[in-house]
C-alpha positions as CSV (number, residue, x, y, z in Angstrom):
1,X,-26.0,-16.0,-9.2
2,X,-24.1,-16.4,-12.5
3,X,-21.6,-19.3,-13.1
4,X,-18.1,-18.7,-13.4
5,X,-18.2,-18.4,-17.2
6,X,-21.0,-16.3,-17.9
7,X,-20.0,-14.2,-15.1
8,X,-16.7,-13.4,-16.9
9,X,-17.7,-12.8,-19.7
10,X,-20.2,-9.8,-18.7
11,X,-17.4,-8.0,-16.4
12,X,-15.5,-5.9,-19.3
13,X,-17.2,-3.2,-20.4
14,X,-15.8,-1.6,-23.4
15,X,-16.4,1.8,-23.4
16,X,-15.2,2.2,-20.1
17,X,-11.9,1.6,-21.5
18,X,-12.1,3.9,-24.8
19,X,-13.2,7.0,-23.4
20,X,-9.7,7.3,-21.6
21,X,-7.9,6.3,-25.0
22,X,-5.9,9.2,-26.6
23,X,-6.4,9.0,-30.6
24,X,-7.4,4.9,-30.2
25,X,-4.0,4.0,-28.0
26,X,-3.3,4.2,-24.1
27,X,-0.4,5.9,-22.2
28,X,2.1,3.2,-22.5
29,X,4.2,3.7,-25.4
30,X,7.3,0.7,-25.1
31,X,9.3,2.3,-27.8
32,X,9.2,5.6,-26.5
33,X,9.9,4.0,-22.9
34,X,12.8,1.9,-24.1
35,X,14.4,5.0,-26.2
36,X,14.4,7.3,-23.0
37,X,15.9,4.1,-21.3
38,X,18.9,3.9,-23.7
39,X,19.5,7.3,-24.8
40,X,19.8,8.4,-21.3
41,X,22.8,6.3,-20.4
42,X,25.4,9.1,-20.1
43,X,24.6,11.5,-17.4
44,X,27.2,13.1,-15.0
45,X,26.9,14.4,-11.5
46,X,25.7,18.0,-12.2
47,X,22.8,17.0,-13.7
48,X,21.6,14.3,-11.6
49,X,22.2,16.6,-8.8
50,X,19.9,19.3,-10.0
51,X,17.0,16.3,-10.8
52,X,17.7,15.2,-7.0
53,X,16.9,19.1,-5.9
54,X,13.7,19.1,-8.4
55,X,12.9,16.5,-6.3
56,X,13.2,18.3,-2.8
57,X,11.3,20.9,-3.9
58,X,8.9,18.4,-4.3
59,X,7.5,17.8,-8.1
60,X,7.0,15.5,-9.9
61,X,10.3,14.2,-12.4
62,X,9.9,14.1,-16.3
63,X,10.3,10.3,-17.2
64,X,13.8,11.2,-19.4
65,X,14.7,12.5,-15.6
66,X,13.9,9.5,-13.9
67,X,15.3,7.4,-17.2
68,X,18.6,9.6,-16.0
69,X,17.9,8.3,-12.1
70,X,17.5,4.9,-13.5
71,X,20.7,4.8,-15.1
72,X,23.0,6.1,-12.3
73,X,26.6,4.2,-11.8
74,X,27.9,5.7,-9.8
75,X,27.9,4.3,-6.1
76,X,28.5,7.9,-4.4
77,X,25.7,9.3,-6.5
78,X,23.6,6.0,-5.6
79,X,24.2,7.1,-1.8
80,X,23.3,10.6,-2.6
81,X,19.9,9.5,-4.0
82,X,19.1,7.1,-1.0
83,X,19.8,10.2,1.5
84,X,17.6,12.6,-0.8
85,X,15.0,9.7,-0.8
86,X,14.8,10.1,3.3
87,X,14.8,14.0,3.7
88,X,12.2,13.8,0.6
89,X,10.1,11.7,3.0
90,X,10.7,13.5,6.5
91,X,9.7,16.6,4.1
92,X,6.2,15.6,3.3
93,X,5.4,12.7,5.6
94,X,7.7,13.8,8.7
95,X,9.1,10.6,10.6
96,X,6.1,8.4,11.0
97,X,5.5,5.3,9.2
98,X,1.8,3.9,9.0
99,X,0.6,0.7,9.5
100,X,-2.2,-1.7,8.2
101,X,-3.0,-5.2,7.6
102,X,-5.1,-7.6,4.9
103,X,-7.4,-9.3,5.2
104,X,-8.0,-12.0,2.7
105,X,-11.6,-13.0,2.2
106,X,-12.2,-15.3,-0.4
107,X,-9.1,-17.1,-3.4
108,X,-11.7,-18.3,-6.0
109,X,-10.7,-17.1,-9.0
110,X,-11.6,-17.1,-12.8
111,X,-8.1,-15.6,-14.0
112,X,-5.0,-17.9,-14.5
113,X,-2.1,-15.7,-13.8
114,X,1.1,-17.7,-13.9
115,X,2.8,-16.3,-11.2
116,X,-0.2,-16.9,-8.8
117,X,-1.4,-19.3,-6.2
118,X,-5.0,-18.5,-6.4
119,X,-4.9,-19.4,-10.0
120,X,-7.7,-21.3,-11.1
121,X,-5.9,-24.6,-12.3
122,X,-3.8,-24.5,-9.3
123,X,-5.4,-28.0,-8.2
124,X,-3.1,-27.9,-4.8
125,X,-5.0,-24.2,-3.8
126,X,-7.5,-24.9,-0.8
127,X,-10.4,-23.2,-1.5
128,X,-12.3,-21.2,0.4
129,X,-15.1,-18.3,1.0
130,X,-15.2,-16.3,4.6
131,X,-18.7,-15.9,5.4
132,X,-19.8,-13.0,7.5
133,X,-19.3,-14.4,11.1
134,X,-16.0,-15.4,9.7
135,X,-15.0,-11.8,8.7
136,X,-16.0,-10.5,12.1
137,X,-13.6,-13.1,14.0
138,X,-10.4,-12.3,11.8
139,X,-11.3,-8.7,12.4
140,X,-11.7,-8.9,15.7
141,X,-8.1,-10.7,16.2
142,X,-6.3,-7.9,14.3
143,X,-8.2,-5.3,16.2
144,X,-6.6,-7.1,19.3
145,X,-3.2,-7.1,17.9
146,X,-4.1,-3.1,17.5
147,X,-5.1,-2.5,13.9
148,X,-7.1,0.4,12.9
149,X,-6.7,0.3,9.0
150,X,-7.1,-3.2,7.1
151,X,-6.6,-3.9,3.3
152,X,-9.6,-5.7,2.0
153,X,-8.4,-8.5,-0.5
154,X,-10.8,-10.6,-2.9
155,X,-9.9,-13.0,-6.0
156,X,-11.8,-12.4,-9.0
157,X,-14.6,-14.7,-8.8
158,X,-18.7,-14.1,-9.0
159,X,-18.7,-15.2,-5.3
160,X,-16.3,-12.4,-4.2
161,X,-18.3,-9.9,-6.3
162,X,-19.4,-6.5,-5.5
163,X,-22.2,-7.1,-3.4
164,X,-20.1,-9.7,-1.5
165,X,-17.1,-7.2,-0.8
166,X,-19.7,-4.7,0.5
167,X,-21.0,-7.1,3.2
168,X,-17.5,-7.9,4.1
169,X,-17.0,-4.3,4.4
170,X,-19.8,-3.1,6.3
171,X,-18.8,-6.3,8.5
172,X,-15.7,-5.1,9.7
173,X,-16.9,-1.9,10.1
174,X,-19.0,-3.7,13.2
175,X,-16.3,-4.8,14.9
176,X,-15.6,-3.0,18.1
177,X,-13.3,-4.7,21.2
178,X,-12.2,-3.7,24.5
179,X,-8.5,-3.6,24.3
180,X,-6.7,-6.5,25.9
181,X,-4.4,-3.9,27.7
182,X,-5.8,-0.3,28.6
183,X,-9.2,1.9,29.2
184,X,-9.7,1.8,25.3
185,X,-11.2,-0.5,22.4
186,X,-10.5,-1.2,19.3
187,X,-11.9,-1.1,16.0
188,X,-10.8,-0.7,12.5
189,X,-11.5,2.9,10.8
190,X,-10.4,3.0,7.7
191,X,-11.4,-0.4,4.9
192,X,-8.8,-0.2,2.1
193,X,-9.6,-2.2,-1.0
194,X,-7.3,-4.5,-3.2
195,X,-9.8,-5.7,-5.8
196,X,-9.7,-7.2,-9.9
197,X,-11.1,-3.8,-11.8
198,X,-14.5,-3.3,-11.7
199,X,-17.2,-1.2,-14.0
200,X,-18.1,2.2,-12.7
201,X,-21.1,1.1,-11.4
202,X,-19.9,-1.5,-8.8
203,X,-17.2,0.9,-7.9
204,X,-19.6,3.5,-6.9
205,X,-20.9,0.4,-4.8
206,X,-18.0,0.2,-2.7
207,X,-17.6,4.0,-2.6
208,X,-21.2,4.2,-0.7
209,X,-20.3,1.6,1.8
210,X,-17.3,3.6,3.1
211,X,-14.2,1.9,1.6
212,X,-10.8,4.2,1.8
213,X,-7.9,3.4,-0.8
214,X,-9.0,1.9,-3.9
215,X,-5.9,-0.1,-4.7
216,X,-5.5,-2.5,-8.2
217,X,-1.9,-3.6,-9.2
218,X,-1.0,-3.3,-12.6
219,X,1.5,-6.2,-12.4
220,X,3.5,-5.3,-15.4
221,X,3.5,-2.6,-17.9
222,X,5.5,-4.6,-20.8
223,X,2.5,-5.8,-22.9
224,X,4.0,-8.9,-24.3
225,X,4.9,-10.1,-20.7
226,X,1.4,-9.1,-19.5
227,X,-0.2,-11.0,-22.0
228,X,2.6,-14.4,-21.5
229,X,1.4,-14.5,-18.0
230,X,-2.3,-13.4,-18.8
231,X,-4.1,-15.6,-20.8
232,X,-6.5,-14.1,-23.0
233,X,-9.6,-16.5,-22.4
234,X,-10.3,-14.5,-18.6
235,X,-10.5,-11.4,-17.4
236,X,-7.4,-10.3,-16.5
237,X,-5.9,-11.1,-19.8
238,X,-7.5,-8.0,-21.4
239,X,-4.4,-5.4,-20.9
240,X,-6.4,-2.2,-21.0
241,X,-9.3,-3.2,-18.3
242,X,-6.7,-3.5,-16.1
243,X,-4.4,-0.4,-16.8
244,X,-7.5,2.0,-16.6
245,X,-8.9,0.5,-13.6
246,X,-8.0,3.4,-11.3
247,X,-9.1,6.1,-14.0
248,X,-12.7,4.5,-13.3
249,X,-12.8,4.3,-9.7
250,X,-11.8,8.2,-9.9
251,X,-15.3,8.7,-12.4
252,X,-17.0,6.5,-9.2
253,X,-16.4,9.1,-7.1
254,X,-13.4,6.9,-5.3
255,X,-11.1,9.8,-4.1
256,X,-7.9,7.8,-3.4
257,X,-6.7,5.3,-5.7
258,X,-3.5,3.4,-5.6
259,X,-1.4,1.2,-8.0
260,X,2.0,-1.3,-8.1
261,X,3.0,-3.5,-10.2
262,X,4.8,-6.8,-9.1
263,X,8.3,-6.4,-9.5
264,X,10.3,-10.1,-11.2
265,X,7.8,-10.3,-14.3
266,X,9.9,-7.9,-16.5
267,X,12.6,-5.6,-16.4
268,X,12.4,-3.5,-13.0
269,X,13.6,0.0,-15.0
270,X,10.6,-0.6,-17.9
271,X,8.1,-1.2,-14.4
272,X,9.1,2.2,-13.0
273,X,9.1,4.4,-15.9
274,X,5.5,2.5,-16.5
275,X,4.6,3.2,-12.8
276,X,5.5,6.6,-13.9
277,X,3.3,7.2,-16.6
278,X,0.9,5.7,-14.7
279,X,0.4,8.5,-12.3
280,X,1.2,11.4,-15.4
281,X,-1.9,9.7,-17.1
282,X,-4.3,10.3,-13.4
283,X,-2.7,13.7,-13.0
284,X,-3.6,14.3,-16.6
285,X,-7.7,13.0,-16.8
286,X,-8.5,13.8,-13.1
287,X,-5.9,16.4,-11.8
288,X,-4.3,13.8,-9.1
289,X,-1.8,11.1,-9.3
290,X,-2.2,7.5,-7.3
291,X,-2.9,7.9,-3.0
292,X,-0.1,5.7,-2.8
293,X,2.1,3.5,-5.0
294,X,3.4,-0.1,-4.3
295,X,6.3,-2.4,-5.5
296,X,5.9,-5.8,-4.1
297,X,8.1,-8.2,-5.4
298,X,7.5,-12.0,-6.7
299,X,7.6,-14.9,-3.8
300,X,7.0,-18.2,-4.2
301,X,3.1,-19.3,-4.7
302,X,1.9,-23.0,-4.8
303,X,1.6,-24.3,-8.7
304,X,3.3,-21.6,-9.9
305,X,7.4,-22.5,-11.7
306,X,7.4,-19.2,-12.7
307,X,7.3,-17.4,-9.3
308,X,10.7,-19.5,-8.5
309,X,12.4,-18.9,-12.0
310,X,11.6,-15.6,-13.2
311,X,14.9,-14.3,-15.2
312,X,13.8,-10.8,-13.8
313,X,13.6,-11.6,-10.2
314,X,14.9,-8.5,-8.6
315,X,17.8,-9.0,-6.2
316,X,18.2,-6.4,-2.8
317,X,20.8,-4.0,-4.5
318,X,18.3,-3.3,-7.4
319,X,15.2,-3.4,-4.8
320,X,16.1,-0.4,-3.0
321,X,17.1,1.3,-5.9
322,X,14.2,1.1,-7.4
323,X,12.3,2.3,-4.3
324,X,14.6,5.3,-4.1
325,X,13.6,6.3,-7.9
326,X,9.8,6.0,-7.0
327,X,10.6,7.9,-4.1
328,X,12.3,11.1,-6.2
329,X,10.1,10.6,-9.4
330,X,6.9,11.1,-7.4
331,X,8.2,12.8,-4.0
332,X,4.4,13.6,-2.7
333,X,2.8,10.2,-3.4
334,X,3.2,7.7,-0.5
335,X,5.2,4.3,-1.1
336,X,4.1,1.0,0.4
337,X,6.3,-1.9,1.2
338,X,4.9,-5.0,2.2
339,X,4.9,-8.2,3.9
340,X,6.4,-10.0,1.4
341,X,10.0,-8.5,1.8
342,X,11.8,-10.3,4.7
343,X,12.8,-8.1,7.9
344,X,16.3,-6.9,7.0
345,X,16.0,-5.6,3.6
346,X,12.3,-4.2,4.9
347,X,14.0,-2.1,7.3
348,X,16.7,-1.1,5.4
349,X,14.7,0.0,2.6
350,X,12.2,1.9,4.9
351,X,14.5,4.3,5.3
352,X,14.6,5.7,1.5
353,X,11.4,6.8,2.0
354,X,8.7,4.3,2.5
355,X,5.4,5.9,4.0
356,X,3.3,2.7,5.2
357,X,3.8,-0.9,5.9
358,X,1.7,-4.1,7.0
359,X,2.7,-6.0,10.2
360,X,1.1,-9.6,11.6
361,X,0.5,-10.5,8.2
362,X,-1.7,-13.6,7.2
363,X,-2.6,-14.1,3.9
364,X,-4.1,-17.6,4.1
365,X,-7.7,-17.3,4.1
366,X,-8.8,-17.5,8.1
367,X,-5.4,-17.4,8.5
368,X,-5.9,-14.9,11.8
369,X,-8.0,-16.8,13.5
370,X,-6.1,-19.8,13.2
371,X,-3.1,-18.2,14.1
372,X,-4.4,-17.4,17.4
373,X,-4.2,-20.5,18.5
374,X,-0.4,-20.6,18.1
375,X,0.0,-17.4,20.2
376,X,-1.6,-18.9,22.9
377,X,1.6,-21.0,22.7
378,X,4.3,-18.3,21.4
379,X,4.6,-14.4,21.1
380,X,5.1,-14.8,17.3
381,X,3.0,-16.0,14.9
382,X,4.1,-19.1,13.6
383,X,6.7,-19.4,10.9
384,X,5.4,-21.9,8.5
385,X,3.1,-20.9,5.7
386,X,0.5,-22.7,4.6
387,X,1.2,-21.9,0.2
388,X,-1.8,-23.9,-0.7
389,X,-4.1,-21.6,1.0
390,X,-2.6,-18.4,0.4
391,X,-1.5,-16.5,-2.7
392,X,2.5,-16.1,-2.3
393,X,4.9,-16.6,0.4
394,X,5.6,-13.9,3.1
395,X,9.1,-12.6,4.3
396,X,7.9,-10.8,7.1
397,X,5.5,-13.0,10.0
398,X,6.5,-10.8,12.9
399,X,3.6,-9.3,14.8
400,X,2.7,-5.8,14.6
401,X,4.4,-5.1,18.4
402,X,7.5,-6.2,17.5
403,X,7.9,-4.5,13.8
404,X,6.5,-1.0,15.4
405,X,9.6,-1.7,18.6
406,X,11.9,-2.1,15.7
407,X,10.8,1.3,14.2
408,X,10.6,3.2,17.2
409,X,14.5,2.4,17.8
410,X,14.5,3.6,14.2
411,X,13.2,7.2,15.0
412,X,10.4,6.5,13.1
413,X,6.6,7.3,14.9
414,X,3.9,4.4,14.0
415,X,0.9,6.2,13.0
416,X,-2.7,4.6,12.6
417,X,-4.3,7.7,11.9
418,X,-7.4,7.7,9.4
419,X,-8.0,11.2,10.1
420,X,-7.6,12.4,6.6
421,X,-10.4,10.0,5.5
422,X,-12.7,11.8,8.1
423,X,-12.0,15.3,8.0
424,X,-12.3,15.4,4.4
425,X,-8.7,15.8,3.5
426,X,-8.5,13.2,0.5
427,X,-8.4,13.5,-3.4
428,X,-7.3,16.6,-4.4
429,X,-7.0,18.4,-0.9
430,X,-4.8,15.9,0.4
431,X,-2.5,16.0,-2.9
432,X,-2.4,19.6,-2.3
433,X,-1.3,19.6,1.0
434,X,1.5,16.9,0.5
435,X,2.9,19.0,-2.2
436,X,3.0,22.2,0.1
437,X,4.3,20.1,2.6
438,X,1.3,20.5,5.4
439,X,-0.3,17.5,5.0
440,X,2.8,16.3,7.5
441,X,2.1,18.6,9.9
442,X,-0.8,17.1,10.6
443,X,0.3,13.9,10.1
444,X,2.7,14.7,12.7
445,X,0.1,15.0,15.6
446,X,-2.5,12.9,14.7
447,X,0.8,9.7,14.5
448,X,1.6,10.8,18.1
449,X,-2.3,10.4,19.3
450,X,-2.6,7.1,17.6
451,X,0.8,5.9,19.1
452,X,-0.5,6.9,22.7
453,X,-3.5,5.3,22.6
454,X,-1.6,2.1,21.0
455,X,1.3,2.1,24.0
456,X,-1.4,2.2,26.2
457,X,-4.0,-0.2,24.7
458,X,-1.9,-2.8,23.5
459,X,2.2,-2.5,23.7
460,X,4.1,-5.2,25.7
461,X,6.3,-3.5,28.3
462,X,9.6,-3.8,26.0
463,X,7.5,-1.5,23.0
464,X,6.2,0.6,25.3
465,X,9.6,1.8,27.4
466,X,10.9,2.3,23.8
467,X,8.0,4.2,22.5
468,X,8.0,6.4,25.7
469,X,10.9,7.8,24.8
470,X,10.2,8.1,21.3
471,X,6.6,10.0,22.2
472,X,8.7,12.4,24.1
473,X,10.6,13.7,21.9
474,X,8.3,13.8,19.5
475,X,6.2,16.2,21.7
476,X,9.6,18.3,22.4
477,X,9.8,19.0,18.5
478,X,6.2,19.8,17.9
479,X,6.4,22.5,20.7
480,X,9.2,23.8,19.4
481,X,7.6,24.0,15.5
482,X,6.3,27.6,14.9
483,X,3.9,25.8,12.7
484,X,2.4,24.6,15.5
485,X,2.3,27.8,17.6
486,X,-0.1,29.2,15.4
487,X,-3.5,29.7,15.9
488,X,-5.4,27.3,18.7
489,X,-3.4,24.0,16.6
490,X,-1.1,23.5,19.6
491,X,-3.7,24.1,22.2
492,X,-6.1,21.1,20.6
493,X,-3.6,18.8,20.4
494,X,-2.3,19.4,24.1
495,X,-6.1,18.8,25.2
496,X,-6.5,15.6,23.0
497,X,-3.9,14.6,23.9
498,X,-4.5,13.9,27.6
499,X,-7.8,13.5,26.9
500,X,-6.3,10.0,25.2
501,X,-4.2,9.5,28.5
502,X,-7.6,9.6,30.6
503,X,-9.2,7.2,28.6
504,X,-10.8,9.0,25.3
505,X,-10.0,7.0,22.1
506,X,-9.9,8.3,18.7
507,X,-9.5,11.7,18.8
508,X,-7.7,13.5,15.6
509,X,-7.0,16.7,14.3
């Protein structure tokens, strides 16, 4: 194996960064971004009102529309955005909100990132590989919490390379549990991947091992900031490796790519209209915008001032503004909020349109394992964090039963479904359906399949009597749905689902 150094310094290869360049320069043009930001600071109510029903009918805004959205005042208009943001959701993803959960495997790193607590001259960070045993055992304790889709996360670092992150995959993939509470067993289905870029060729490594989501965070847009809190002498401080990342996994063959950026680095108006271009860029080389888009923002990480003192730290008001905009400037494209945002603003925030979410987070690395030990003891995982052996402080330690009770009482259906990945609706297809609203539909019943077998395989008795309820009234509306009475669709679904009551496990349409 390669040390650190020389490692690094064969990772970037150019011309896998040209060939997406458009007459030598990339899609993120700061003066034209700023001028659409201050030009468009008078708007009135007719024509936001007409960008909010572009955005019902489901297409995607032009950025001096969402520079319009971004400059709202008005507090009516605000509300009017946040209810648009919901029926925008309900439109294209119906009630359900789906749920995952990382799995940190390894924080070496070669990069240096300022806001970060696996950066490598953090001297506090504990340092640590899992090795494949290891991978098994935290899989095994989020299958028992009732996982069936994990996020895969790696630090750049010649031990976490390709060839390692495929072993980890094909690991979990092993994993398969009786369920600690019904007829059924668990396993994870779907491997999502939150990786440093990669060249086409080790993408196309992942892609034949069976990952999902390709996900890489652009962290900001706003060069001189990405380059203040990049330094240039590792990998991550070149700009434009990082901004075409998801243009290479698409050449890999990697159907579903997703990006973020991490919100307190630089202005939080600049981030969106770059998140934005972002997904105009995809849609431009490969047809398809981002699988899904996320907006974490900054927490606290060990050795790291600038995670506690950021003058862009983005305050609760602004955060679910700024969710609600994503929401209406990309209505088909799923939004993730995660673990870092504490329960009440989480919830709150949810219900502008949010599509996924991860519960019984633990980011340290063997963090599940250990945790274990403590719910012997209590039915939460513990509060403390550990933030020399983990990459930034959570908000949000519940476990996964008590965040999906909370969203059942919601209205909102907790879906585990991977069938999309299986039946071939991803890439393209799956953008196609979410824009004609059908993706939903199916969305719909395979949520309600997933949340039987989860009441059944793992709910404490409080989540369950709560998500009985729920379940059957979601059966009520889907036969009611002419949608559903066409064709044998309502039939299959009637048959799977009992077929889950007497003990068959995943099943999906």
């Amino acid at each position: 194996m390669l040390d650190a150094k020389e490692w690094t310094r064969q990772v970037i290869k150019k011309d896998e960064i040209d060939k997406y360049l458009i007459n030598g320069e990339d899609f993120i043009n700061e003066k034209r971004i700023q001028l659409l930001l201050q030009s468009k600071r008078k708007t009135d109510k007719k024509q936001i009102r007409d960008i909010l029903a572009k955005s019902l009918s489901i297409e995607r805004l032009e950025p001096k529309e969402t520079a319009m959205l971004l400059n709202v005042q008005d507090s009516d208009i605000w509300q009017e955005m946040y209810e648009t943001g919901l029926k925008i959701k309900k439109k294209v993803y119906d009630n359900r909100i789906v749920f995952f959960a990382p799995l940190y495997c390894s924080n070496y790193c070669v990069n240096n990132c300022a806001y970060c607590g696996f950066r490598s001259e953090n001297r506090n960070e504990k340092r640590r590989r899992l090795s494949m045993k290891e991978v098994k055992s935290e899989t095994e304790v989020m299958v028992d919490e009732g996982h069936k889709r994990m996020m895969i996360v790696y630090g750049e670092h010649p031990l976490s390379d390709a060839d390692y992150m495929c072993d980890t995959i094909r690991s979990v993939y092993e994993v398969r549990k009786p369920a600690s509470r019904g007829k059924g067993f668990g396993q994870i289905r779907r491997v999502n991947v939150n990786a440093a870029p990669m060249s086409i060729k080790d993408l196309r490594k992942l892609w034949q091992v069976g990952i999902g989501t390709y996900q890489v965070f652009q962290e900001t847009y706003h060069k001189a900031t990405y380059a203040a809190v990049h330094p240039l002498n590792t990998i991550k401080g070149n700009y434009r490796w990082r901004l075409y990342a998801l243009h290479r996994a698409m050449d890999a063959g990697i159907d579903d790519v997703a990006t973020g950026a991490l919100f307190g680095l630089y202005d939080w108006r600049f981030e969106v209209m770059g998140l934005l271009y972002h997904a105009i860029d995809l849609e431009h080389h490969f047809g398809i915008g981002p699988h899904t888009i996320s907006f974490p923002r900054m927490t606290p990480a060990s050795g790291s001032a600038m995670s506690r003192n950021s003058s862009y730290i983005v305050h609760d008001f602004d955060f679910k503004k700024l969710v609600t905009v994503l929401r209406l400037s990309v209505p088909y494209t799923g939004l993730i909020i995660t673990a870092r945002e504490a329960p009440g603003i989480k919830k709150e925030v949810i219900q502008v349109g949010c599509t996924q979410t991860d519960a019984s987070t633990r980011i340290g690395i063997g963090g599940y394992t250990e945790a274990l030990e403590e719910l012997q003891k209590q039915k939460e995982y513990p509060g403390d964090q550990d933030q020399e052996r983990q990459q930034f402080t959570l908000g949000e330690t519940r476990r996964l039963d008590s965040v999906i009770r909370e969203c059942a009482e919601m209205g909102m259906i907790s879906s585990f479904c991977t069938a999309g990945y299986r039946c071939g609706r991803t890439g393209a297809k799956i953008m196609g359906l979410l824009k004609n609203c059908i993706e939903g539909k199916f969305c719909k019943l395979n949520a309600v399949l997933t949340f039987r077998e989860y009441l059944d395989d793992y709910a404490s008795p409080e989540t369950k009597a709560v998500g009985e309820k729920l379940i059957k009234n979601e059966l009520q509306e889907i036969r009611k749905d002419p949608f559903y009475q066409k064709g044998s669709l309502l039939s299959t679904f009637e048959t799977l689902f009992k077929n889950i009551e007497n003990g068959q496990r995943d099943v999906y349409i």
